[in-house]
mmCIF file of the N, C-alpha and C atoms, coordinates in Angstrom:
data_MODEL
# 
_entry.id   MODEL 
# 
loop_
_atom_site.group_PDB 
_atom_site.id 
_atom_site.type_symbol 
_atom_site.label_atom_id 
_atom_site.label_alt_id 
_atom_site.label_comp_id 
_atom_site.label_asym_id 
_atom_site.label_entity_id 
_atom_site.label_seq_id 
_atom_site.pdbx_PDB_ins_code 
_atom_site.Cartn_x 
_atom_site.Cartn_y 
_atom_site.Cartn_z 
_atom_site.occupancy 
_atom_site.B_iso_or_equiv 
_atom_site.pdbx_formal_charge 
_atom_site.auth_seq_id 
_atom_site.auth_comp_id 
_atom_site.auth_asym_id 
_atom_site.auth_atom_id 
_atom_site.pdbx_PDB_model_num 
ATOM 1   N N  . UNK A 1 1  ? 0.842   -1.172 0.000  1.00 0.00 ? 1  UNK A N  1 
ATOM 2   C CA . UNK A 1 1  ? 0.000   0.000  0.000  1.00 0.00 ? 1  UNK A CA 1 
ATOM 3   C C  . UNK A 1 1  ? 0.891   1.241  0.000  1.00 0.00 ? 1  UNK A C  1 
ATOM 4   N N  . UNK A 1 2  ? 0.597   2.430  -0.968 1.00 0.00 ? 2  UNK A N  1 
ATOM 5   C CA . UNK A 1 2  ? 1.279   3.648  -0.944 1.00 0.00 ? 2  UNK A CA 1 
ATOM 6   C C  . UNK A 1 2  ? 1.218   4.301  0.369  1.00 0.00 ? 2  UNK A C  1 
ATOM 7   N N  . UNK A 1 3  ? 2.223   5.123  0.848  1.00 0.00 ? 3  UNK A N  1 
ATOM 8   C CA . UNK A 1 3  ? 1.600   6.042  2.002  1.00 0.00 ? 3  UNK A CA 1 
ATOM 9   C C  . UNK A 1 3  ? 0.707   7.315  1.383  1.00 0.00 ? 3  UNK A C  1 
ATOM 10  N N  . UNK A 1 4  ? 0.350   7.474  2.593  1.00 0.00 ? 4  UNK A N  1 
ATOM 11  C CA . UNK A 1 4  ? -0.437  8.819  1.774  1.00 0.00 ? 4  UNK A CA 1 
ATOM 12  C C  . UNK A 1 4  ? 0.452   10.464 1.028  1.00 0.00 ? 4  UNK A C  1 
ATOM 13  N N  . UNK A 1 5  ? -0.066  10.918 0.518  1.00 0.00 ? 5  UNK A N  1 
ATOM 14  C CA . UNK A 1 5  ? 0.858   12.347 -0.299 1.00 0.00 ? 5  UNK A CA 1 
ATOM 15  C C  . UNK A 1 5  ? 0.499   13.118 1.318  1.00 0.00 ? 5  UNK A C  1 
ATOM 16  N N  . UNK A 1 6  ? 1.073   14.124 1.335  1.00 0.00 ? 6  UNK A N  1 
ATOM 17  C CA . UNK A 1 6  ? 0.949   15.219 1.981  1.00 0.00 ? 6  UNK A CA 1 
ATOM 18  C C  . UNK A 1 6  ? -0.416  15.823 1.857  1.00 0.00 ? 6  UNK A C  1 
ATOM 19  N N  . UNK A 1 7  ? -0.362  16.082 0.587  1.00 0.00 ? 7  UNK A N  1 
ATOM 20  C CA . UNK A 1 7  ? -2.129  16.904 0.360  1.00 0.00 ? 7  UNK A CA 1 
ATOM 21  C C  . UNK A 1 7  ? -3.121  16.115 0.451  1.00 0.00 ? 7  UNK A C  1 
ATOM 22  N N  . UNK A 1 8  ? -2.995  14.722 0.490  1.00 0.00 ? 8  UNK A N  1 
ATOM 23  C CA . UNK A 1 8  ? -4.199  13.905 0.729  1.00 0.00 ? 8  UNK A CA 1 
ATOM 24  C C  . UNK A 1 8  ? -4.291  13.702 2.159  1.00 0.00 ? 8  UNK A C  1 
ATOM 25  N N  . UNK A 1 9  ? -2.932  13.812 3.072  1.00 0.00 ? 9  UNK A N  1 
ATOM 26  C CA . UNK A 1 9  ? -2.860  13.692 4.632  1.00 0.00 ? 9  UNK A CA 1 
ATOM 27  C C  . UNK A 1 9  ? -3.681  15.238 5.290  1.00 0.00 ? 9  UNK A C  1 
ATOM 28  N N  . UNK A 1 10 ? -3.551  16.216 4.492  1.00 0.00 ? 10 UNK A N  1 
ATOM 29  C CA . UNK A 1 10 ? -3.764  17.527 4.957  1.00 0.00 ? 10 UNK A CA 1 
ATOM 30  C C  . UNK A 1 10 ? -5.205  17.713 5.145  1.00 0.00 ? 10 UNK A C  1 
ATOM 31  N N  . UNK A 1 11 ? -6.076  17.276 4.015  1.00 0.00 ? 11 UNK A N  1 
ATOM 32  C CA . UNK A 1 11 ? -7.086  16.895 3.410  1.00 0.00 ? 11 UNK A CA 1 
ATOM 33  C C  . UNK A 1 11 ? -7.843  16.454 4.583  1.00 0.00 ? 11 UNK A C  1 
ATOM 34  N N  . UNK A 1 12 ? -7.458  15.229 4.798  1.00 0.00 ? 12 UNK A N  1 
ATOM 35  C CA . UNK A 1 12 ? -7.463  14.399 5.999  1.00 0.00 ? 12 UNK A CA 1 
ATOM 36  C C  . UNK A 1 12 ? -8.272  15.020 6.828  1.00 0.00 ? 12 UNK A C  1 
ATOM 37  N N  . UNK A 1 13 ? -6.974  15.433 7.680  1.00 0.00 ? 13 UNK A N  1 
ATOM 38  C CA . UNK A 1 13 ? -6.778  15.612 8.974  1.00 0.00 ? 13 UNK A CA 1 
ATOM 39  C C  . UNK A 1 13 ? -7.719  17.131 8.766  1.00 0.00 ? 13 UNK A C  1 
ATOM 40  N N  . UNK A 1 14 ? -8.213  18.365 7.628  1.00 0.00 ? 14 UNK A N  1 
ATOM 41  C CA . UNK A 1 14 ? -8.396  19.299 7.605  1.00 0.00 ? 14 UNK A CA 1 
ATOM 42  C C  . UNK A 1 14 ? -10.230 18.893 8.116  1.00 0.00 ? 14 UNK A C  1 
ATOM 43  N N  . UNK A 1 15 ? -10.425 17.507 7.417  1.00 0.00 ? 15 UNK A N  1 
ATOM 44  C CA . UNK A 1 15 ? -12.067 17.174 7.035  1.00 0.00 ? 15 UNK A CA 1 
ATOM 45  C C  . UNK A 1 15 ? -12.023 16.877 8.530  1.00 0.00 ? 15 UNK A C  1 
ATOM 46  N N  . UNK A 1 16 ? -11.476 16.201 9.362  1.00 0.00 ? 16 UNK A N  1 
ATOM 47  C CA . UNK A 1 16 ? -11.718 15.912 10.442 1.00 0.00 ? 16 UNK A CA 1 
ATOM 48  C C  . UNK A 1 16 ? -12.016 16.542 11.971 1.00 0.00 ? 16 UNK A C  1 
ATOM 49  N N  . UNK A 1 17 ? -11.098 17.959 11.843 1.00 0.00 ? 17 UNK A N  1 
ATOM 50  C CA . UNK A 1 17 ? -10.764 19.189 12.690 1.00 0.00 ? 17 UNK A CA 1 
ATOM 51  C C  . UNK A 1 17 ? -12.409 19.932 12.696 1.00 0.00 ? 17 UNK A C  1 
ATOM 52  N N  . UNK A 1 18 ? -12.870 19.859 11.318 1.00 0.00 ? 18 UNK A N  1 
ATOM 53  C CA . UNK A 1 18 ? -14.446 20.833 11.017 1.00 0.00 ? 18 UNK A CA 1 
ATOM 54  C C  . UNK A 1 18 ? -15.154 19.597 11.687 1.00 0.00 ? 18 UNK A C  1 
ATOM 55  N N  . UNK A 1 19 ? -14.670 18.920 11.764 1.00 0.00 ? 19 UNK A N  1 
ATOM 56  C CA . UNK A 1 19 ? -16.344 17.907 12.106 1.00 0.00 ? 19 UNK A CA 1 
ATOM 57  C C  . UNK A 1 19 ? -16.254 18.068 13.638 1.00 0.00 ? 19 UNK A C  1 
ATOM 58  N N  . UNK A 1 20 ? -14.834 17.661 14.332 1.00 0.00 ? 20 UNK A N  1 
ATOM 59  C CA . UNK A 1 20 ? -14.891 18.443 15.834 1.00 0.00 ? 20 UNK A CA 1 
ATOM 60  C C  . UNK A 1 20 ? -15.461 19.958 16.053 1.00 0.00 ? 20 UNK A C  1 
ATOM 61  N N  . UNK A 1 21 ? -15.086 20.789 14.916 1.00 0.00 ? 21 UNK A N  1 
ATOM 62  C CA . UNK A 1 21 ? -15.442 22.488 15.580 1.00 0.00 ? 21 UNK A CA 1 
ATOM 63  C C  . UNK A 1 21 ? -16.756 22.106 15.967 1.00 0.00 ? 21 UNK A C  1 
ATOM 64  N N  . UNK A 1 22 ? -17.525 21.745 14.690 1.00 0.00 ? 22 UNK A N  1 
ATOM 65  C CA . UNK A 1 22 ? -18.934 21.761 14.194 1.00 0.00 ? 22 UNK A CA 1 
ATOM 66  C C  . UNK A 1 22 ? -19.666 21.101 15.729 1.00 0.00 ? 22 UNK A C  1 
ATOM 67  N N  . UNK A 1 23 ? -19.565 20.255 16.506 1.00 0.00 ? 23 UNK A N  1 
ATOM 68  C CA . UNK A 1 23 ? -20.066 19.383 17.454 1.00 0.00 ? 23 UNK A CA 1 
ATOM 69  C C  . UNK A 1 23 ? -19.983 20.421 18.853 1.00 0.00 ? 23 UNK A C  1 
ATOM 70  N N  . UNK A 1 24 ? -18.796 21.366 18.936 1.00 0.00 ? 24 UNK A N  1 
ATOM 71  C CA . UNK A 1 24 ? -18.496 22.275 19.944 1.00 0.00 ? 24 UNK A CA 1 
ATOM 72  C C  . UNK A 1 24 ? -18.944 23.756 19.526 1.00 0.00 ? 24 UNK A C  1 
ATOM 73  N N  . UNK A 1 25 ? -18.985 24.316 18.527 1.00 0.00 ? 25 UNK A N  1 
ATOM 74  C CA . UNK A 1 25 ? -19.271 25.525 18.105 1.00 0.00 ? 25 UNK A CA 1 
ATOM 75  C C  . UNK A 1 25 ? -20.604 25.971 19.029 1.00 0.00 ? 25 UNK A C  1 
ATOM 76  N N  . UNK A 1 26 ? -20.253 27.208 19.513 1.00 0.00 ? 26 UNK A N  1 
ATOM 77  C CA . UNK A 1 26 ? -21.517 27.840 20.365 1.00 0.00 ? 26 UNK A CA 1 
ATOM 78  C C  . UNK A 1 26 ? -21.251 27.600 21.855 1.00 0.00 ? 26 UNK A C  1 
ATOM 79  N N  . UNK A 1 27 ? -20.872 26.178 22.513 1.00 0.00 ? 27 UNK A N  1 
ATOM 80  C CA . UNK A 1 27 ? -20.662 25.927 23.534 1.00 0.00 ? 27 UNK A CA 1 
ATOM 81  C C  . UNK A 1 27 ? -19.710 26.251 24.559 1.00 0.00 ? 27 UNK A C  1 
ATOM 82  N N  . UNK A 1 28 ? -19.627 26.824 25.763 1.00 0.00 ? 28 UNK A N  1 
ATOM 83  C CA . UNK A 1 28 ? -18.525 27.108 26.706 1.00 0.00 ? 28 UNK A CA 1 
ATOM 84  C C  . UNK A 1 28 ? -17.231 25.800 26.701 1.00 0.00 ? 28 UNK A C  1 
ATOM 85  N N  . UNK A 1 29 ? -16.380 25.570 26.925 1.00 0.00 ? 29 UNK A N  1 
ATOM 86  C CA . UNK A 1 29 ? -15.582 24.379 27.676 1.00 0.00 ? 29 UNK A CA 1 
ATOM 87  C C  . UNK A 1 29 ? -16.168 23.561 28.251 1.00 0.00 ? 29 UNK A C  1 
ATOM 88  N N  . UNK A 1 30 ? -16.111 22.615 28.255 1.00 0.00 ? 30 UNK A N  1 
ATOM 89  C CA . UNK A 1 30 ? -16.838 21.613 29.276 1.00 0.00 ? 30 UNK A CA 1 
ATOM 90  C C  . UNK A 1 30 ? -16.691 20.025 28.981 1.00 0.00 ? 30 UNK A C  1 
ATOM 91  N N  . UNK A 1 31 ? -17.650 19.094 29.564 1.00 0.00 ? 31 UNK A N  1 
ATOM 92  C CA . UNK A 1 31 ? -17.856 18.025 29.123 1.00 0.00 ? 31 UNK A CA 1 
ATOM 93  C C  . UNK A 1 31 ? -19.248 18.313 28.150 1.00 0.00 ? 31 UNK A C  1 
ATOM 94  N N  . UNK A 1 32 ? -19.668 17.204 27.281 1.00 0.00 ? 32 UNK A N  1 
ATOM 95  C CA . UNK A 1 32 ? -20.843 17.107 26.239 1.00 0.00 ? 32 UNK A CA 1 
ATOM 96  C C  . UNK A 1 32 ? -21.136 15.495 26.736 1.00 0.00 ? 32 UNK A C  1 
ATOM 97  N N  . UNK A 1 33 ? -22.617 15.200 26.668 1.00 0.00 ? 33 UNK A N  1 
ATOM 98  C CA . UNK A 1 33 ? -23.183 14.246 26.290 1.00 0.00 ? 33 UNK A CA 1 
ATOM 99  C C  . UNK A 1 33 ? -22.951 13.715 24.861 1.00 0.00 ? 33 UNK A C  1 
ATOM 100 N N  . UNK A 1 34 ? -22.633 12.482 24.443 1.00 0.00 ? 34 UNK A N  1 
ATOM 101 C CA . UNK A 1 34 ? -22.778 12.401 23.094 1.00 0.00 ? 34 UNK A CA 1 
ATOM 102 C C  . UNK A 1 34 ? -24.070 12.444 22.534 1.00 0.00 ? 34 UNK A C  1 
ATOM 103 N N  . UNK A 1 35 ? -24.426 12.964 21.610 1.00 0.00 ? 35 UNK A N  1 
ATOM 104 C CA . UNK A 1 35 ? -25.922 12.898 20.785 1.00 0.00 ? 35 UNK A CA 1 
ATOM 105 C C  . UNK A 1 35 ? -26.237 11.715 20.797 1.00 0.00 ? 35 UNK A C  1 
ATOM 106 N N  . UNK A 1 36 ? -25.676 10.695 20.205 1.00 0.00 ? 36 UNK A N  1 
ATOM 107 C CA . UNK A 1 36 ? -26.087 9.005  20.068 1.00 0.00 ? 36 UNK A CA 1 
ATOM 108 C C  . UNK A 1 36 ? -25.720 8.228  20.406 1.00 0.00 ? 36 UNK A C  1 
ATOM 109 N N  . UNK A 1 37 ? -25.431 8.741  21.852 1.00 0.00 ? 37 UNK A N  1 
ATOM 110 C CA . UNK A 1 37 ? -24.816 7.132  23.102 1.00 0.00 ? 37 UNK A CA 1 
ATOM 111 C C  . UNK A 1 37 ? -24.571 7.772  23.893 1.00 0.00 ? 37 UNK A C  1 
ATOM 112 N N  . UNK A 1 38 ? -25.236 8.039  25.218 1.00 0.00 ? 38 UNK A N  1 
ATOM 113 C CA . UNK A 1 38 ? -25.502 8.535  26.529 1.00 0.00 ? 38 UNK A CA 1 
ATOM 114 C C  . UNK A 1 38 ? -24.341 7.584  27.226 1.00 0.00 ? 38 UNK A C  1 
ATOM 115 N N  . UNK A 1 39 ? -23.989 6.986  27.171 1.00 0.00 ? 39 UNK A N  1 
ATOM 116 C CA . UNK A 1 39 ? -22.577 6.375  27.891 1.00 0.00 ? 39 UNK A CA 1 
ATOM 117 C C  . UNK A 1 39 ? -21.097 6.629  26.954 1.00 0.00 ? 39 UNK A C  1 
ATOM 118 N N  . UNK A 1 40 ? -21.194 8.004  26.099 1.00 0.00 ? 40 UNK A N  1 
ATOM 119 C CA . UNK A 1 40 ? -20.330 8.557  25.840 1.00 0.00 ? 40 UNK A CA 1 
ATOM 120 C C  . UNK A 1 40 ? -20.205 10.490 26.124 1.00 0.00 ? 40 UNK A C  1 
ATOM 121 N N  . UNK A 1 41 ? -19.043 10.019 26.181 1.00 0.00 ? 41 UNK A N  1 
ATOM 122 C CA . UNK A 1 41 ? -18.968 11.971 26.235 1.00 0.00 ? 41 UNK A CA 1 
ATOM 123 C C  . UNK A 1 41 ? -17.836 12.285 25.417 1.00 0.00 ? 41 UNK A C  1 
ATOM 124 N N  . UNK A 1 42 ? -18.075 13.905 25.213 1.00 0.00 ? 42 UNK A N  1 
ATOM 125 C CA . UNK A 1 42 ? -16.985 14.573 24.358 1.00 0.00 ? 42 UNK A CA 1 
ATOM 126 C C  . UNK A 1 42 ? -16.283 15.654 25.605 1.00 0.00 ? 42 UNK A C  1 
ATOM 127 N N  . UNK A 1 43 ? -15.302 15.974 24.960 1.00 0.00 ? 43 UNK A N  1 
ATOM 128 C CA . UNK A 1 43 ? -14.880 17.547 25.607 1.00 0.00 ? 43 UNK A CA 1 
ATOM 129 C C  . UNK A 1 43 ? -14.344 18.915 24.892 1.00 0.00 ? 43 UNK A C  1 
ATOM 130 N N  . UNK A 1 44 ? -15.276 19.738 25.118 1.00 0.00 ? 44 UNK A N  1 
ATOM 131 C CA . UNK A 1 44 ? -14.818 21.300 24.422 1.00 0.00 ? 44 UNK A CA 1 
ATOM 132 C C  . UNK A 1 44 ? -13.886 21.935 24.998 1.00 0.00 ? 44 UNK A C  1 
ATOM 133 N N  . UNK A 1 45 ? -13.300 22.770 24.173 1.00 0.00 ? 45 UNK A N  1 
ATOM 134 C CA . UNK A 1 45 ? -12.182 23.987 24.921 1.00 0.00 ? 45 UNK A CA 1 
ATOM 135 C C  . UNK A 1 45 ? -12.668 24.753 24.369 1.00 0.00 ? 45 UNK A C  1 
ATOM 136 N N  . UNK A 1 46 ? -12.194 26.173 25.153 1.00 0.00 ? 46 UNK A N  1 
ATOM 137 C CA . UNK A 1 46 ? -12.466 27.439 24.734 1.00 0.00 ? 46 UNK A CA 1 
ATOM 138 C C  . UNK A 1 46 ? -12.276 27.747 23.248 1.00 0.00 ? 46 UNK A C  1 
ATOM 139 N N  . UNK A 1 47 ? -13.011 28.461 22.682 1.00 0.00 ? 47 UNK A N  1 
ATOM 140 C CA . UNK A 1 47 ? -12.945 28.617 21.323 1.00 0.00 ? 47 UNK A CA 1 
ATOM 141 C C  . UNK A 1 47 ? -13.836 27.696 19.958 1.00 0.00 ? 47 UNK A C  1 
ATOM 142 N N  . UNK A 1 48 ? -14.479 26.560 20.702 1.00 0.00 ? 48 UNK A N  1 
ATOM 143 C CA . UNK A 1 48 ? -15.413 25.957 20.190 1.00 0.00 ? 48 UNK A CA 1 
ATOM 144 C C  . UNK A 1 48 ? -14.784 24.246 19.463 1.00 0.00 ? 48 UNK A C  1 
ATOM 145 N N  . UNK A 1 49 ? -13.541 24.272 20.034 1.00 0.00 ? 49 UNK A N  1 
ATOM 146 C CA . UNK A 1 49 ? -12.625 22.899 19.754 1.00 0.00 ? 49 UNK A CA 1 
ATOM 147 C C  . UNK A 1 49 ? -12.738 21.757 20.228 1.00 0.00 ? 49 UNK A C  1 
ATOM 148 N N  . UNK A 1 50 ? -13.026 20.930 20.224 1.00 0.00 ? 50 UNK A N  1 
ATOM 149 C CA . UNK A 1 50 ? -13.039 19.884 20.702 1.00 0.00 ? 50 UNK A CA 1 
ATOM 150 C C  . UNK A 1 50 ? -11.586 19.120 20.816 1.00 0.00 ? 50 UNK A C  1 
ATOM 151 N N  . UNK A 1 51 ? -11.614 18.853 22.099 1.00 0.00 ? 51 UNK A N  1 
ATOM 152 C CA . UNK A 1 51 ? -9.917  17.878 22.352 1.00 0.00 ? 51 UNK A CA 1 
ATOM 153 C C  . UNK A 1 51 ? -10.791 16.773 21.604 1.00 0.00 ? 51 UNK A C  1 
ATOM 154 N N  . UNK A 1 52 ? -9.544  16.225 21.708 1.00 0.00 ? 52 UNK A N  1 
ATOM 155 C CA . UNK A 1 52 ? -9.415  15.268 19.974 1.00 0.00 ? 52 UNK A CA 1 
ATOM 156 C C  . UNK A 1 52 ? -10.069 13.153 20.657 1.00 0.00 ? 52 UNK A C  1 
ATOM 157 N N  . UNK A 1 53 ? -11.058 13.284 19.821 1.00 0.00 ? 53 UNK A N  1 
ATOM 158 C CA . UNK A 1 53 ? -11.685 11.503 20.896 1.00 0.00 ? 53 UNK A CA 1 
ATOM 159 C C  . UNK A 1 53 ? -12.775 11.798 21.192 1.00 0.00 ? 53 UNK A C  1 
ATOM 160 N N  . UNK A 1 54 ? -13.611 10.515 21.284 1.00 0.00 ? 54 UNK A N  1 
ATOM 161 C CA . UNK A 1 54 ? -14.999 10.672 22.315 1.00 0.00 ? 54 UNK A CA 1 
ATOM 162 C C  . UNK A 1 54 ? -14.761 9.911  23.294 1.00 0.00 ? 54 UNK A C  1 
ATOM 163 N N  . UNK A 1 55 ? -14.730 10.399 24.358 1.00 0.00 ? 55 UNK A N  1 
ATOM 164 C CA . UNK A 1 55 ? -14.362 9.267  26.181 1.00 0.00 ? 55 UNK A CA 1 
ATOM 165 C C  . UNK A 1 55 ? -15.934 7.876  26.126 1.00 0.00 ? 55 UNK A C  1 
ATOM 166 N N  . UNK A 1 56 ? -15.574 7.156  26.841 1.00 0.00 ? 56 UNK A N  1 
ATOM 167 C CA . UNK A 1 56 ? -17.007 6.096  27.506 1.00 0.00 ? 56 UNK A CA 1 
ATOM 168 C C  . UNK A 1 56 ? -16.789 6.624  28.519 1.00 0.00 ? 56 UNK A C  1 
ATOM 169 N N  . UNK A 1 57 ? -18.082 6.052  29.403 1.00 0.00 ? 57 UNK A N  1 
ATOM 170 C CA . UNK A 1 57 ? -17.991 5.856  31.089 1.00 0.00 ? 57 UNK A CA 1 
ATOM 171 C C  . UNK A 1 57 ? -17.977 4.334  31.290 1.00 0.00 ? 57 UNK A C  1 
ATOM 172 N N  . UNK A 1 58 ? -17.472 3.811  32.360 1.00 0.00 ? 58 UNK A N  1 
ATOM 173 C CA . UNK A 1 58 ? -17.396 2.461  32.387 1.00 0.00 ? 58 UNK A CA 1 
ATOM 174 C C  . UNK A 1 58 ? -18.921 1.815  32.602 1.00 0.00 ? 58 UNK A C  1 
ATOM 175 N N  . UNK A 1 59 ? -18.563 0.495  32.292 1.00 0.00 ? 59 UNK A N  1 
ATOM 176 C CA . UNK A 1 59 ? -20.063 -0.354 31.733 1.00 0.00 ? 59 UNK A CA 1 
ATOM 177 C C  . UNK A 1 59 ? -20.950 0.260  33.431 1.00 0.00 ? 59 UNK A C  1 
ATOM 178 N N  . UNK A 1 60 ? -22.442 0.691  32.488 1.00 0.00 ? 60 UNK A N  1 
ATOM 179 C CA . UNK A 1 60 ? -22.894 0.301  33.240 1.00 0.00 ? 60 UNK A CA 1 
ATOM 180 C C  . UNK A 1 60 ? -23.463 1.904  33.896 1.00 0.00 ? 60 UNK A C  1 
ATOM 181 N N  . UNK A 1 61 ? -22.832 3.072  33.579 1.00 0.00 ? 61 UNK A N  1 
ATOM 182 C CA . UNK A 1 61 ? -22.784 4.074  33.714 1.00 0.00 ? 61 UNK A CA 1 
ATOM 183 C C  . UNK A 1 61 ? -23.107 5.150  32.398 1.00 0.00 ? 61 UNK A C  1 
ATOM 184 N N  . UNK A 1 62 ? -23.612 6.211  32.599 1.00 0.00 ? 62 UNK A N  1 
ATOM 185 C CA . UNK A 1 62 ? -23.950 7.200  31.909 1.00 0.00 ? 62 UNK A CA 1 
ATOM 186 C C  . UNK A 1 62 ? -22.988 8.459  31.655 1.00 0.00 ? 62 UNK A C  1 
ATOM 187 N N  . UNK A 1 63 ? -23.060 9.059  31.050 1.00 0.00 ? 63 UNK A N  1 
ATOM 188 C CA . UNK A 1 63 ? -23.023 10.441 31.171 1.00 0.00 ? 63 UNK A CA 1 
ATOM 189 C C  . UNK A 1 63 ? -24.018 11.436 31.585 1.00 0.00 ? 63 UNK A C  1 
ATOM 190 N N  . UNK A 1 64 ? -23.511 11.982 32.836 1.00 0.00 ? 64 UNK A N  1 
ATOM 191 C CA . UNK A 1 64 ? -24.765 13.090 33.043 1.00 0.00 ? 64 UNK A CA 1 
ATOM 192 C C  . UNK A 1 64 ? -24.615 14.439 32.702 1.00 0.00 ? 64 UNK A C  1 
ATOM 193 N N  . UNK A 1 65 ? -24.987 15.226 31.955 1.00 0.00 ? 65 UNK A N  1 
ATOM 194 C CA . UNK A 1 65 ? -24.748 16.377 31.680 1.00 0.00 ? 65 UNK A CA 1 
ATOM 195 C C  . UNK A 1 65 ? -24.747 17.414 32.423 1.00 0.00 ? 65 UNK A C  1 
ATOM 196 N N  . UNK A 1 66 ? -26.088 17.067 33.602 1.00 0.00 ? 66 UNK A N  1 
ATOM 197 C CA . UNK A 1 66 ? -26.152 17.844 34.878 1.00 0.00 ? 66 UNK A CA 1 
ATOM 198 C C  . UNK A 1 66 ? -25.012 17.980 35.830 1.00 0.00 ? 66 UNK A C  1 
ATOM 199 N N  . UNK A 1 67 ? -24.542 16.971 35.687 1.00 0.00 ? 67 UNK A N  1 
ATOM 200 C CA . UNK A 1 67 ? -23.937 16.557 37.056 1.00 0.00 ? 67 UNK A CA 1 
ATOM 201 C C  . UNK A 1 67 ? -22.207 17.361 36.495 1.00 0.00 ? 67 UNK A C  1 
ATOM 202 N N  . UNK A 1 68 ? -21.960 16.782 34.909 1.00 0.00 ? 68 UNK A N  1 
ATOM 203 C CA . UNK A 1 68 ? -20.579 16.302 34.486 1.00 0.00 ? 68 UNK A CA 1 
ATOM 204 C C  . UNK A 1 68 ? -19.511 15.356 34.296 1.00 0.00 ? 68 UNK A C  1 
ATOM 205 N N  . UNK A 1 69 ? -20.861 14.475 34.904 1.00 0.00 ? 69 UNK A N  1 
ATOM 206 C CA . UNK A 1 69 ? -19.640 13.236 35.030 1.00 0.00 ? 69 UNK A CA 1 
ATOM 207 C C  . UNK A 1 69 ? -20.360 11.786 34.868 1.00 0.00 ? 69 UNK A C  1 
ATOM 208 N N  . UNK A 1 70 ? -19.574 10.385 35.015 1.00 0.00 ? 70 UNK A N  1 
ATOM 209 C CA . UNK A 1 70 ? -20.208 9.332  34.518 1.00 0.00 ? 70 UNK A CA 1 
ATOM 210 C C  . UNK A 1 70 ? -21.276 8.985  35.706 1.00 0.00 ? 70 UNK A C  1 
ATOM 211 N N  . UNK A 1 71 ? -21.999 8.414  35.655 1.00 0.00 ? 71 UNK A N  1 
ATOM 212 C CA . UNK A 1 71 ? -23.716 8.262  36.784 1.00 0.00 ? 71 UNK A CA 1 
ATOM 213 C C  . UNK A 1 71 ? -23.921 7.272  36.359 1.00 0.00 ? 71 UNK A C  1 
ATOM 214 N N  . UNK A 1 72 ? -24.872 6.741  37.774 1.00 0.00 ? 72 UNK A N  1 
ATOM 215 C CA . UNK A 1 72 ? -25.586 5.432  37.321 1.00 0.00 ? 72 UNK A CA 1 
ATOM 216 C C  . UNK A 1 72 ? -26.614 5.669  36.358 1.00 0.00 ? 72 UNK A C  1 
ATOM 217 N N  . UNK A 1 73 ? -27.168 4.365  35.517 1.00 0.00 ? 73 UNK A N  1 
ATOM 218 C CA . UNK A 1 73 ? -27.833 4.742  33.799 1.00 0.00 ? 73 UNK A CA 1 
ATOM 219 C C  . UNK A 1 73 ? -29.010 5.617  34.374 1.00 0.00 ? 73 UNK A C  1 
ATOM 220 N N  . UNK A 1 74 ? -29.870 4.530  35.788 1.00 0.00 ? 74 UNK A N  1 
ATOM 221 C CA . UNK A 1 74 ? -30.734 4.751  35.850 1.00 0.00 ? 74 UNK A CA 1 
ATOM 222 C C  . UNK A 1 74 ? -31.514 6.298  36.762 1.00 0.00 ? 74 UNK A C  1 
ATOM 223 N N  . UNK A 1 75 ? -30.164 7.292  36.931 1.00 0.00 ? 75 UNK A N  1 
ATOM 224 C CA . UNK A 1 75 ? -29.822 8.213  37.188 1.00 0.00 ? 75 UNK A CA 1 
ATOM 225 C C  . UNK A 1 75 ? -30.039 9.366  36.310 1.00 0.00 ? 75 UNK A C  1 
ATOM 226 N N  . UNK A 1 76 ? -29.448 9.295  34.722 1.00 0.00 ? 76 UNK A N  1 
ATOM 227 C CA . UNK A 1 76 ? -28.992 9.690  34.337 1.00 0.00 ? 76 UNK A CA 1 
ATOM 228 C C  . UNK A 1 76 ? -30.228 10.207 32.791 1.00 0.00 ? 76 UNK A C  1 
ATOM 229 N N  . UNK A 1 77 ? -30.512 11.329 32.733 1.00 0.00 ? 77 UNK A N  1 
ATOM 230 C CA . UNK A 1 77 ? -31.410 11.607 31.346 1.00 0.00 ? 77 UNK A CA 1 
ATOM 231 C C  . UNK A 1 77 ? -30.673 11.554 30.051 1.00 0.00 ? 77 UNK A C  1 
ATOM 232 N N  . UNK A 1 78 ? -30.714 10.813 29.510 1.00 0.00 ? 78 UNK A N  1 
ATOM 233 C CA . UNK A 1 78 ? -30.081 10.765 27.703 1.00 0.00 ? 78 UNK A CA 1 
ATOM 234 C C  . UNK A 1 78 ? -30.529 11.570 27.294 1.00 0.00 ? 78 UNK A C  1 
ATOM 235 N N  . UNK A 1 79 ? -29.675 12.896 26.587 1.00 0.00 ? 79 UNK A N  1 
ATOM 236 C CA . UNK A 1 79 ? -30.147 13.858 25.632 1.00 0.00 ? 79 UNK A CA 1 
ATOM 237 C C  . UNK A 1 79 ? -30.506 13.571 24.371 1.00 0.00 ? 79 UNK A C  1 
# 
């Protein structure tokens, strides 16, 4: 297999950076609920960035948005 060119790596990594802004844009810093799996979370930084990954909470646990942190499921409202 070729490695990739530069401009196809740039490309890349450029398509990937907008899809993080896009998920944080508008929002303070913080933790996020994921949209489509309440036993995931994201994290924003200032400026509307997202650090780079989506975290789990361990089995069995939620994300609470209220709270900030992983919760029991049956605790916990899925956005």
């Amino acid at each position: 297999m070729a490695p990739f060119t530069p401009l196809v790596l740039c490309i890349i990594l450029a398509g990937a950076s907008q899809l993080a802004e896009s998920r944080c844009t508008g929002k303070p810093a913080g933790a996020y609920q994921h949209p489509d799996d309440c036993s995931k979370f994201y994290t924003c930084a200032e400026g509307g960035l997202q650090y780079e990954g989506i975290s789990s909470c361990p089995a069995g646990l939620h994300f609470d948005q209220t709270q900030g942190y992983c919760n029991w499921a049956n605790l916990v409202t899925c956005l």
